[in-house]
C-alpha positions as CSV (number, residue, x, y, z in Angstrom):
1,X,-2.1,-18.4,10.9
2,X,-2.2,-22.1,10.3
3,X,-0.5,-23.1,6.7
4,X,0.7,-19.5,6.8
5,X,4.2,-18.6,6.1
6,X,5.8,-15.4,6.2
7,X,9.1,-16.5,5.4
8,X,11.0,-15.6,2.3
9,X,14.4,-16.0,0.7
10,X,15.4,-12.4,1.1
11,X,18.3,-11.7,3.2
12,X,18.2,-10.4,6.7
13,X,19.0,-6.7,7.3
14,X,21.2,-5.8,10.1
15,X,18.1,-4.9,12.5
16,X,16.2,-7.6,13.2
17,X,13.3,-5.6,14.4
18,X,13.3,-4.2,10.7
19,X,13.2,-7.7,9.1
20,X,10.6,-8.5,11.3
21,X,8.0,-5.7,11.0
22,X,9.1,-5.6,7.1
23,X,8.2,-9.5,6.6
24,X,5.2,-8.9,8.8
25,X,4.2,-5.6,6.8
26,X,4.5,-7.3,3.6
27,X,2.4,-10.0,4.2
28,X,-0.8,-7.7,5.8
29,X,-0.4,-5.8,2.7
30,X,-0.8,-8.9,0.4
31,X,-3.6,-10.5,2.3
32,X,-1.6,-13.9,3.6
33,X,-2.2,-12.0,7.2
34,X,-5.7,-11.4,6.9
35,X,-7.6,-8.3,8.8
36,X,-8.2,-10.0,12.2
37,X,-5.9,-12.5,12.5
38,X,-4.5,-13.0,15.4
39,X,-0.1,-12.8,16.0
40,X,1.7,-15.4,18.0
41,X,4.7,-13.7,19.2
42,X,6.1,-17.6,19.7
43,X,4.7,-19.1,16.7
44,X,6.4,-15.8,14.4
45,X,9.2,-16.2,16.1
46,X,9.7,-19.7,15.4
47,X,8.7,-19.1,11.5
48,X,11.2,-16.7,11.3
49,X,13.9,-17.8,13.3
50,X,14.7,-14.9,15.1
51,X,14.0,-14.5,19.5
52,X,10.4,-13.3,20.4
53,X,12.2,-10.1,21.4
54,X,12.5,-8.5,17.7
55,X,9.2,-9.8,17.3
56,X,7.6,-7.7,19.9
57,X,9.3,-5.1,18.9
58,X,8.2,-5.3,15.5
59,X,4.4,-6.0,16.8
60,X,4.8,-2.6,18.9
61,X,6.2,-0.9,15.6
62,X,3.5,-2.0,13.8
63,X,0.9,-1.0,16.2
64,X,1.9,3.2,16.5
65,X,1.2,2.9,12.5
66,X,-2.3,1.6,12.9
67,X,-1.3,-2.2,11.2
68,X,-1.6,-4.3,13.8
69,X,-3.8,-4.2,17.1
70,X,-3.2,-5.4,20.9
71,X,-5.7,-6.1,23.0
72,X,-4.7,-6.0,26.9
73,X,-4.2,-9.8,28.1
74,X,-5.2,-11.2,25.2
75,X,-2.7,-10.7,22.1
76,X,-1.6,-9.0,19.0
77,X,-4.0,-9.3,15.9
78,X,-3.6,-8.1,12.5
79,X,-6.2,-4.6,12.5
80,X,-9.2,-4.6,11.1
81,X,-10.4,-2.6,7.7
82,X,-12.9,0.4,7.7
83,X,-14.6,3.1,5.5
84,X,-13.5,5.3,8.1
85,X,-9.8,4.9,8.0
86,X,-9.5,4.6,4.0
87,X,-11.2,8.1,3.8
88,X,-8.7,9.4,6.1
89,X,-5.6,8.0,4.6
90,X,-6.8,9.1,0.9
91,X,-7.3,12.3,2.2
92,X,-4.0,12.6,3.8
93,X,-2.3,11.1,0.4
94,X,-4.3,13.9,-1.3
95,X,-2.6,16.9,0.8
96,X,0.8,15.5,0.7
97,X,1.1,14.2,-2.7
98,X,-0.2,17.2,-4.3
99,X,2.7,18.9,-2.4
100,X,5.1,16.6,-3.7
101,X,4.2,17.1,-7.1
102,X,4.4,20.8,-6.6
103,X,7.7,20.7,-5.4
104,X,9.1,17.7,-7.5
105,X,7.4,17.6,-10.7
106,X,9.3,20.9,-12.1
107,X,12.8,18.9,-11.3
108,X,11.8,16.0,-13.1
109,X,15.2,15.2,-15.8
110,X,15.0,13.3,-18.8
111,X,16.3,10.2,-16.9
112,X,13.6,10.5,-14.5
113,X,10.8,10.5,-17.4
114,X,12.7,7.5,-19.1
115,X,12.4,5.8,-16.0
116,X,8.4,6.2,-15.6
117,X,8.2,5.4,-19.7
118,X,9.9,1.8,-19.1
119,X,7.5,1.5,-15.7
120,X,4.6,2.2,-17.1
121,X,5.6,-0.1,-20.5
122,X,5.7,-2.9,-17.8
123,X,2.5,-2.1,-16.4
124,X,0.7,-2.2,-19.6
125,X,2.2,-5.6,-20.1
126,X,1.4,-6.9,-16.4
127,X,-2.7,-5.5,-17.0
128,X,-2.3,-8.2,-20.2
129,X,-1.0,-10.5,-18.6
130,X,-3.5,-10.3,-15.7
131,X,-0.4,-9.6,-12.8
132,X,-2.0,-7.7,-10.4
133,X,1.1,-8.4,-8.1
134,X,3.3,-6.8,-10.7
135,X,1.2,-4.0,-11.4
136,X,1.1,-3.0,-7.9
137,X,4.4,-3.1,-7.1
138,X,5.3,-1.0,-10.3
139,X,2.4,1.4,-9.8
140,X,4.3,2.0,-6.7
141,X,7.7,2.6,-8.2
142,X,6.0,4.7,-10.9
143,X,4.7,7.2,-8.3
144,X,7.3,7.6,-5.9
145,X,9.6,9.0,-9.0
146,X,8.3,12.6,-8.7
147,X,7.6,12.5,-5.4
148,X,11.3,11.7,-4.1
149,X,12.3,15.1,-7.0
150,X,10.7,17.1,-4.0
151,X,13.5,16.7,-1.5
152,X,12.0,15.8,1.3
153,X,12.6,13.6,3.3
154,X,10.2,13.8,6.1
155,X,7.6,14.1,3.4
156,X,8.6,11.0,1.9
157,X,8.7,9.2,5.4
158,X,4.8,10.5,5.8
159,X,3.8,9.9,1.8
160,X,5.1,5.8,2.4
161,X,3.2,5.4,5.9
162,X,0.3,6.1,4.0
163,X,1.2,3.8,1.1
164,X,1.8,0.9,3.4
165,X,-1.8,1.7,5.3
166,X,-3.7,1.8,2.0
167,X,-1.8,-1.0,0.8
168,X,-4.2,-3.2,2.6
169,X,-7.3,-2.5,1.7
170,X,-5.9,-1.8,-2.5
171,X,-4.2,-5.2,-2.4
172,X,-7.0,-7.1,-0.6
173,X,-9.7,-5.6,-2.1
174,X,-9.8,-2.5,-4.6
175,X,-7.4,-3.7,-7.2
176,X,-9.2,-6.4,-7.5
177,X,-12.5,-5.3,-9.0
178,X,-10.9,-2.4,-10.6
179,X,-10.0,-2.3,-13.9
180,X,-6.4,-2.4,-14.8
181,X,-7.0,-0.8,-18.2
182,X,-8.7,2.0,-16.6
183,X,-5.9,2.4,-13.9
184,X,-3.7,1.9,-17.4
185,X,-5.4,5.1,-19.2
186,X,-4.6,7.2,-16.3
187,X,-1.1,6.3,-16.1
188,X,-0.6,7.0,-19.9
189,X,-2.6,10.4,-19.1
190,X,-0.6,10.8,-16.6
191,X,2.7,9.9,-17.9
192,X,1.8,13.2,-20.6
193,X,1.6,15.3,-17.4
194,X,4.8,14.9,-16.3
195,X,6.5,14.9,-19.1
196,X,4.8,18.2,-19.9
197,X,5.6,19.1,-16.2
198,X,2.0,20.1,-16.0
199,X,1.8,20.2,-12.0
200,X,-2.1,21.3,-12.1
201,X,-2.6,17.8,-14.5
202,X,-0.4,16.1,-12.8
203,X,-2.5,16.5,-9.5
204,X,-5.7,16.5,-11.7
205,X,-5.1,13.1,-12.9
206,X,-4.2,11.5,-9.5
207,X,-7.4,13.0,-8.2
208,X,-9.6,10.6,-10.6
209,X,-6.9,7.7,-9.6
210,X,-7.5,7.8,-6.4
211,X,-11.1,8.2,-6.6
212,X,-11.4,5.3,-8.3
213,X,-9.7,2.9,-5.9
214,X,-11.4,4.8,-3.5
215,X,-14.8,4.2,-4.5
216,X,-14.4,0.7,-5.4
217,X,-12.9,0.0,-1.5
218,X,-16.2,2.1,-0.6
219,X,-18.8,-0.1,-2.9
220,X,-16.7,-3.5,-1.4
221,X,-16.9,-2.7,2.3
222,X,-20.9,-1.8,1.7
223,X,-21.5,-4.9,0.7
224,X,-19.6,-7.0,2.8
225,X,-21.3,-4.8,5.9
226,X,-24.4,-5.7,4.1
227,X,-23.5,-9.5,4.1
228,X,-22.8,-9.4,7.3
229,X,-26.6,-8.0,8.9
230,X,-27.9,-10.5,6.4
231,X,-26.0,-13.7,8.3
232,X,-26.6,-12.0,11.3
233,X,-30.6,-12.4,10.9
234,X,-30.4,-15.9,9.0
């Protein structure tokens, strides 16, 4: 964690066991935590200026949703990434978001549509001007339109846990080797979906988007476990 910082000028919420596990989240997601680092209750405390009790509490939090590790008598660490665990949350996001659309793509309004038209406007601009930290946080926004139309909120509780756990391995490694165009021509495929309120193309077209990221996180993790045998016998 040396020359890391997880501190940021946002303002505290009331819970500081929220701010915690939020900064903490945010910066396993973007990679400044990487997969296997390990989490000094003391030193996070002190770079966040809270007591090391919201800390734990946070590191607990974080454990039950499969972010962070703890190993008995020896400490928290950040978890690490596997094939295994991708294929299970993209399955999972599969079930549940095809639901969503099912039950919130018909009760899309006009202001709803408007909404994704200006998103995905700026996430044409961010793939020209090379933002992939823009274009992730507004291929987030852009999604979770339709699926907060399905009025649920315990479905919207399970649709984010899975956002946040595939958030690390699209941030540190899929969106990176995937084209943003192509991710682009989906959105503007899929953007004719919903307007047409098409709930069959709708879930169509997410299919191939997630297949994508999928399959580049697949191709990635090969060869890194490849890398890996070939250091082992150097």
């Amino acid at each position: 964690m040396a020359g890391t910082s997880i501190m940021s000028s946002e303002g505290r919420p009331d819970g500081l066991q929220d701010f915690v596990a939020r900064r903490l989240a945010k910066a396993i997601a973007s990679g400044d935590l990487p997969p296997g680092t390990r989490l000094s209750p003391a030193r996070l405390a002190e770079d966040l200026g809270v007591s090391h009790i919201p800390v734990r509490e946070a590191l607990a939090a974080l454990e039950a949703v499969g972010q962070v590790k703890r190993i008995p008598r020896v400490g928290f660490f950040v978890a690490e990434l596997s094939t295994d665990d991708i294929e299970d949350i993209y399955h999972w996001r599969q079930v549940l978001e095809d639901e969503a659309h099912r039950l919130g793509v018909p009760k899309l309004e006009e202001a709803d549509l408007a909404r994704m038209r200006e998103i995905n406007s700026d996430m044409l601009k961010a793939v020209n001007e090379r933002n992939t930290p823009a274009f992730v946080e507004l291929n987030r926004t852009f999604h979770f339109v339709p699926f907060e139309r399905a009025g649920s909120e315990h479905l919207i509780r399970f649709i984010t846990h899975l956002w946040d756990a595939a958030a690390r391995y699209q941030n540190t490694m899929a969106y990176v080797r995937v084209p943003k165009s192509l991710l682009q021509e989906h959105h503007d495929a899929l953007m004719q979906a919903f307007e047409a309120r098409d709930v069959g193309a709708v879930n169509g077209w997410m299919a191939k988007h997630r297949g994508i990221t999928l399959d580049a996180i697949r191709k990635i993790h090969a060869a890194a476990a490849e890398s890996e045998k070939a250091d082992q016998k150097a």
